[in-house]
C-alpha positions as CSV (number, residue, x, y, z in Angstrom):
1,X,-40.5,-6.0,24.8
2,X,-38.8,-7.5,22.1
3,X,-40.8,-9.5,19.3
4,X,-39.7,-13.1,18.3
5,X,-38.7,-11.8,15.2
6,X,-36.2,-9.5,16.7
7,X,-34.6,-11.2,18.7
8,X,-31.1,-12.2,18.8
9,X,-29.8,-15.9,18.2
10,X,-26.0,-16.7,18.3
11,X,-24.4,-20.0,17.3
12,X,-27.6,-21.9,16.1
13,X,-27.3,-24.8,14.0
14,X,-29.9,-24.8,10.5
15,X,-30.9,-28.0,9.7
16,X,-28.6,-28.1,6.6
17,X,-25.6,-28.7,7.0
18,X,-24.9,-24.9,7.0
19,X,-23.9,-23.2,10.5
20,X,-25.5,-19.7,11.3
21,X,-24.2,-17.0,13.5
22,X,-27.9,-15.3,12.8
23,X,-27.8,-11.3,14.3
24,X,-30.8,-10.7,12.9
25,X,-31.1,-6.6,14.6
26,X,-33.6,-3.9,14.6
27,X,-33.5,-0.5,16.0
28,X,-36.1,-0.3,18.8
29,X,-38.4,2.0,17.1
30,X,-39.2,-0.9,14.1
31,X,-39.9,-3.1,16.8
32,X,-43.9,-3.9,17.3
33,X,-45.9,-7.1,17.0
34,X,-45.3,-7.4,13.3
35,X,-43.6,-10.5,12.0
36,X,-41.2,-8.2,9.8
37,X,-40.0,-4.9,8.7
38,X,-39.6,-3.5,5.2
39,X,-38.2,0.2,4.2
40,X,-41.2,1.9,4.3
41,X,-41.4,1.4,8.2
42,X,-37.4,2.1,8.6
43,X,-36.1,5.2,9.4
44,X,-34.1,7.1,7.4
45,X,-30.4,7.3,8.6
46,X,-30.9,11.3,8.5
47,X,-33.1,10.8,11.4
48,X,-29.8,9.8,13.8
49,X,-27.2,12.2,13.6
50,X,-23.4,10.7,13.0
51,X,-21.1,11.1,16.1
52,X,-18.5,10.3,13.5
53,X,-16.7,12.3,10.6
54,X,-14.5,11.0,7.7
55,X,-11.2,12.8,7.8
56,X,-10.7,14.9,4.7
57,X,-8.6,14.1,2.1
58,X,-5.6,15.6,2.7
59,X,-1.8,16.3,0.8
60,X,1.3,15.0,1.4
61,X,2.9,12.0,3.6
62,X,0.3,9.2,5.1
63,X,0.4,9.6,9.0
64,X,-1.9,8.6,12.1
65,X,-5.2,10.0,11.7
66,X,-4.6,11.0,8.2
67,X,-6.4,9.9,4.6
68,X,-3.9,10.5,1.8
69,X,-4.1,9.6,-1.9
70,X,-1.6,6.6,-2.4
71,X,-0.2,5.5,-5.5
72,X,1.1,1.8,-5.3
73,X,2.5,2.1,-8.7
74,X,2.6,4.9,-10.9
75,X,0.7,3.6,-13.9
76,X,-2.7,2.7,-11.3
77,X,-5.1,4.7,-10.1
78,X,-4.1,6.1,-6.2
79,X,-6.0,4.0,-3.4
80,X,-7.2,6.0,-0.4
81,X,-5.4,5.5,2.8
82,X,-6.1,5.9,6.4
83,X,-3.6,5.5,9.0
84,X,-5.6,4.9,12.7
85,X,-4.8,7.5,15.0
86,X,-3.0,5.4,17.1
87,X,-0.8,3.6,14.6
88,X,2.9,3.5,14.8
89,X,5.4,1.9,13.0
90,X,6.5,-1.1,15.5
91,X,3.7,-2.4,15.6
92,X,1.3,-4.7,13.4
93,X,-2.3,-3.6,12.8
94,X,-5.7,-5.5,11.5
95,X,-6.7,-4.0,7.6
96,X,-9.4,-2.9,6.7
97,X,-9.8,-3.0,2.8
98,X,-12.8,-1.9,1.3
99,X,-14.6,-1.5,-1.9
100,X,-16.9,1.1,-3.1
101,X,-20.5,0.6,-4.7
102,X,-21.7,1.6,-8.4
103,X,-21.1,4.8,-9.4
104,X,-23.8,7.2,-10.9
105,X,-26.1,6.0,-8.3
106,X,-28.8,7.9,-6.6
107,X,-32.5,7.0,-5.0
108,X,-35.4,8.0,-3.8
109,X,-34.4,8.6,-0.2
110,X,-31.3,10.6,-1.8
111,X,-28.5,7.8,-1.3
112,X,-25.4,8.5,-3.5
113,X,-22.7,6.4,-4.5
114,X,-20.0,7.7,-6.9
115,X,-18.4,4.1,-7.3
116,X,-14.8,6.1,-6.4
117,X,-12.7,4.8,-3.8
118,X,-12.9,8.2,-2.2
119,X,-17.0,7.8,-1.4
120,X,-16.2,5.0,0.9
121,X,-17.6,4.8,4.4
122,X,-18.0,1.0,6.4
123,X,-14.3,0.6,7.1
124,X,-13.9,4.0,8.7
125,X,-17.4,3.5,10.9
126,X,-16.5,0.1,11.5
127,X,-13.4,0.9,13.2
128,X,-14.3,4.3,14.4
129,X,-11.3,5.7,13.1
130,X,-8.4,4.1,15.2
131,X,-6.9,0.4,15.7
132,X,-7.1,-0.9,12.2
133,X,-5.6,0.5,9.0
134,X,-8.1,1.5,6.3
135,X,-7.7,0.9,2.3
136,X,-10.0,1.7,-0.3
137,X,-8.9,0.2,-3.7
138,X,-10.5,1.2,-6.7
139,X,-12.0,-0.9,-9.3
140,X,-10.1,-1.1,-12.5
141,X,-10.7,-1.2,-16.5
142,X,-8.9,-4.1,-18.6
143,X,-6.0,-1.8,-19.1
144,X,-5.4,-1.9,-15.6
145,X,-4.9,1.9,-15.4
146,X,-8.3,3.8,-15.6
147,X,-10.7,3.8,-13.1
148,X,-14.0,1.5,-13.2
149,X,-17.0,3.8,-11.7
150,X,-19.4,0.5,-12.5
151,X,-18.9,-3.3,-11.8
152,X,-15.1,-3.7,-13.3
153,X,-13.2,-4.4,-16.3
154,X,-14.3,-2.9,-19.8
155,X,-18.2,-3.2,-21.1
156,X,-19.9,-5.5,-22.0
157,X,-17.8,-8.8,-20.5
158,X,-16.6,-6.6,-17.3
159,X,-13.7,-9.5,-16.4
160,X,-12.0,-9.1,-13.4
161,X,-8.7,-9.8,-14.1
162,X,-6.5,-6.2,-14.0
163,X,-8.4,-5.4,-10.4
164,X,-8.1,-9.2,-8.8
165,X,-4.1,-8.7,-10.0
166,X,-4.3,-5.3,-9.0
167,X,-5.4,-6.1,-5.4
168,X,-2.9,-9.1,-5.4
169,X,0.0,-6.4,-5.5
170,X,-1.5,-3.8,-3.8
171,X,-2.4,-5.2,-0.5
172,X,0.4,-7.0,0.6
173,X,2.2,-4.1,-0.4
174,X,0.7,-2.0,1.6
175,X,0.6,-3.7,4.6
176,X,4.4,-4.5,4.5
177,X,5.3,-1.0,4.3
178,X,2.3,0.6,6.7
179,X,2.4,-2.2,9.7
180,X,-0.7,-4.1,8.6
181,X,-1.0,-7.8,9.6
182,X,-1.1,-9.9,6.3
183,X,-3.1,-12.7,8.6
184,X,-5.5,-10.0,9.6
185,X,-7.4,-8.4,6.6
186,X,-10.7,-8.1,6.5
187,X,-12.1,-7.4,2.6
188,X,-15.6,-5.2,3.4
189,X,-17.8,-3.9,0.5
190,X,-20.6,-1.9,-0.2
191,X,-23.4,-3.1,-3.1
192,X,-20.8,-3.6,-5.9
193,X,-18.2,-3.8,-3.4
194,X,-20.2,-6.3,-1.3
195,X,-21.0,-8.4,-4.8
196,X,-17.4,-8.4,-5.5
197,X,-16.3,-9.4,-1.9
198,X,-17.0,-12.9,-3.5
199,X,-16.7,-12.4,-6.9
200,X,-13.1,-10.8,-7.2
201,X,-12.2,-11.7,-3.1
202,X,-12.4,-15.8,-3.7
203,X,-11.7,-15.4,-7.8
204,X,-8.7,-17.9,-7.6
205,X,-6.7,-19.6,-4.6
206,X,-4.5,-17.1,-4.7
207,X,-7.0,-13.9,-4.1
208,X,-8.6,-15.9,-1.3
209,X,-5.7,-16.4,0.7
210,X,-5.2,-12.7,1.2
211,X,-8.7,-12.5,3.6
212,X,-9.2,-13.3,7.0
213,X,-13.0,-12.4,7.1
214,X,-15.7,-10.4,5.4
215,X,-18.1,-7.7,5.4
216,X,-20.8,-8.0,2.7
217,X,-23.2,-4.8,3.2
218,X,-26.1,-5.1,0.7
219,X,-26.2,-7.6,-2.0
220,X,-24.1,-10.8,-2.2
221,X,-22.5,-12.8,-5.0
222,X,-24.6,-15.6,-6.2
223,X,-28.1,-14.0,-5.0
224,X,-29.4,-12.3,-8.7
225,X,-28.0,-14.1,-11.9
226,X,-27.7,-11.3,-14.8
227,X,-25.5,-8.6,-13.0
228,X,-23.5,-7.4,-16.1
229,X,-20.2,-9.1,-15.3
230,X,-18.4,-12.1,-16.3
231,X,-19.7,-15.5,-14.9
232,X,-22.4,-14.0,-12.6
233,X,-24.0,-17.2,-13.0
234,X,-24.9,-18.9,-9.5
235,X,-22.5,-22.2,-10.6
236,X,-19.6,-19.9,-10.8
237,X,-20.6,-18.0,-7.6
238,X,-21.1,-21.4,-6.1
239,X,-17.7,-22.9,-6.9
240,X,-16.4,-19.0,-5.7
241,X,-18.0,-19.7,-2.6
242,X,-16.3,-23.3,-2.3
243,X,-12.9,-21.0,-1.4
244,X,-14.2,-19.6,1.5
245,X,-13.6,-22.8,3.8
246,X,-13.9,-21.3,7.7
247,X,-13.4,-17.8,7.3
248,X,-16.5,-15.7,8.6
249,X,-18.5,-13.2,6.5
250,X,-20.5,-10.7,8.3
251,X,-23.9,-10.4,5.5
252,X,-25.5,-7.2,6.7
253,X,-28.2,-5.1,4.4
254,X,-30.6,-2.4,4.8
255,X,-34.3,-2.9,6.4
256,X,-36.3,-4.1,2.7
257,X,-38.8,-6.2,1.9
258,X,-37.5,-6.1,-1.8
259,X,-36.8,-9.0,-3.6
260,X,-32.3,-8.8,-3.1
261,X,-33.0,-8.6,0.8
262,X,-31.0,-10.4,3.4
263,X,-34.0,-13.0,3.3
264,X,-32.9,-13.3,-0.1
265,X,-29.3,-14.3,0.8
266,X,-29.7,-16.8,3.7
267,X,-32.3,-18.6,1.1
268,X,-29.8,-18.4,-1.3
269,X,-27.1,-20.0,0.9
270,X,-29.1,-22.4,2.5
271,X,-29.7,-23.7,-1.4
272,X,-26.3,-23.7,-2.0
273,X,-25.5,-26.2,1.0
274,X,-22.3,-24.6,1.2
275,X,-20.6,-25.3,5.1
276,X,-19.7,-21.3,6.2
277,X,-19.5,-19.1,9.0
278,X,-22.1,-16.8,8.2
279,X,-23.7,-13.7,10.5
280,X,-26.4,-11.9,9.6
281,X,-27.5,-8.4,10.1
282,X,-29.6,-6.3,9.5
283,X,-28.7,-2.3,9.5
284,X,-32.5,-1.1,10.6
285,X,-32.5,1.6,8.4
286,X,-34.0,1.7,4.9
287,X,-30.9,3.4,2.8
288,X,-28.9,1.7,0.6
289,X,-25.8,3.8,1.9
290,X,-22.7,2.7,3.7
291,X,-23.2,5.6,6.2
292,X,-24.9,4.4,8.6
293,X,-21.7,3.0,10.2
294,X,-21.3,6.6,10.8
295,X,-24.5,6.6,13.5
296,X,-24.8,5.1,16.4
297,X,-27.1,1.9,16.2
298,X,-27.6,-1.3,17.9
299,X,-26.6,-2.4,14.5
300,X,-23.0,-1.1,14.3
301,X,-22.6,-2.2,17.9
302,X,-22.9,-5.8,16.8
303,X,-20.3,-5.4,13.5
304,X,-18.3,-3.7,15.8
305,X,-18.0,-7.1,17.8
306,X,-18.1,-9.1,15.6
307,X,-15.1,-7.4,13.8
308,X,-13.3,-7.7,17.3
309,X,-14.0,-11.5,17.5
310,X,-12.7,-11.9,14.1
311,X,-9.2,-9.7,14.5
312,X,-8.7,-9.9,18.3
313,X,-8.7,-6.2,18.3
């Protein structure tokens, strides 16, 4: 039998001014009479086996169910892109555009993140490899040219400007010549990616325009002040977070009791009385790794509805 604490609650109102879509998920073997879980309770994700596998990198021409390097212009780094193995060109399909943790990143429980668009994994779990075009955009140094494997822009200020611009061109670029529906792109992230769903996502007006939703998977603008880029301060997250109006952000994290936890981010929201559509969800595993979208889990059933509420797909 479920607990209270792990039960689901849809459309509740806070008593802030702040509405909550609250999925608030655990895998059935964390659930006991315990009030809450942390990591050291969680199972590891290598304890479910994926029933899905990344497609390989391959040469030559994008084309349904392929991943191909993609150069949007010569002097940037290539983006990764996946074409859904249903996709054709007569017909418009939600995006998926995604970016990629730290790099040089490793833990305890052996979770890896290279911080290279290639290492990506929530879009492709997400959509389970067909009905949605997947994009993973690199970060990129102040010339605009070299690849950022941590945060973005050059040490020590880390300024965003060469990847917002980048991802200004590159998106709608790409979804005019690939079949992508400008009105339906979701921006998903991964730890630095998830951080800069905010921070480069809702930079200016003209970034934010570019989203229809988000997926923020562990970590959240706003939630630590100090991260080593410019104006990580919670005032400038706040007023970032002032461009979001209506659009709905799936916050999802890994089971922790740690001090960055999803706890940590609906406290953090709820102080900065901002008016969103917020879900929350928790992955009920304890790795900080974007593949567990690649196992089955009552977790990645939920983001996969909620991403089909969002899109219509």
């Amino acid at each position: 039998m479920l607990s209270p604490s792990a039960k689901l609650a849809l459309g509740g109102r806070a008593s802030r001014p702040l509405q909550w879509n609250c999925l608030l998920l655990v895998t059935l073997a964390l659930i006991s009479s315990s009030s809450s879980a942390d990591e050291n309770s969680a199972p590891d994700i290598s304890t479910v086996a994926p029933d899905l596998t990344i497609p390989a990198i391959s040469e030559g021409d994008p084309g349904p169910g392929r991943r191909v390097r993609f150069r949007v212009s010569p002097e940037t780094p290539p983006v990764i892109l996946y074409l859904p193995t249903d996709w054709s060109a007569g017909k418009k399909f939600p995006v998926l555009v995604e970016l990629a943790g730290n790099g040089n990143y490793r833990n305890a429980y052996g979770d890896v993140s290279t911080g290279r668009p290639e290492g990506s994994k929530l879009g492709y779990g997400l959509s389970g490899g067909s009905g949605f075009l997947w994009i993973c955009l690199p970060f990129l140094e102040d010339d605009g040219a070299d690849l950022a494997i941590t945060w973005w822009g050059d040490a020590p200020d880390h300024r965003p400007d060469s990847t917002v611009d980048f991802l200004k061109r590159a998106v709608p670029a790409l979804c005019a010549r690939f079949s992508g529906d400008p009105d339906r792109v979701i921006l998903c992230g991964f730890s630095r990616g998830a951080i800069a769903a905010n921070a480069l996502g809702l930079h200016d007006d003209e970034i934010a325009r570019l989203w229809r939703g988000f997926v923020c998977y562990s970590h959240y603008d706003g939630v630590r002040e100090g991260w080593p880029f410019a104006e990580s301060d919670r005032d400038s997250a706040r007023e970032r977070l002032r461009r979001l109006g209506d659009r709905p952000q799936l916050i999802c994290h890994e089971t922790s009791s740690g001090k960055l936890n999803l706890a940590a981010t609906r406290r953090y929201l709820e102080q900065a009385e901002i008016d969103g559509d917020f879900t929350f969800l928790e992955t009920g595993f304890r790795n900080h790794n974007d593949a567990w979208t690649l196992r089955p889990s009552p977790a990645r059933e939920q983001a996969r509805a909620w991403l089909k509420q969002v899109t219509g797909k």
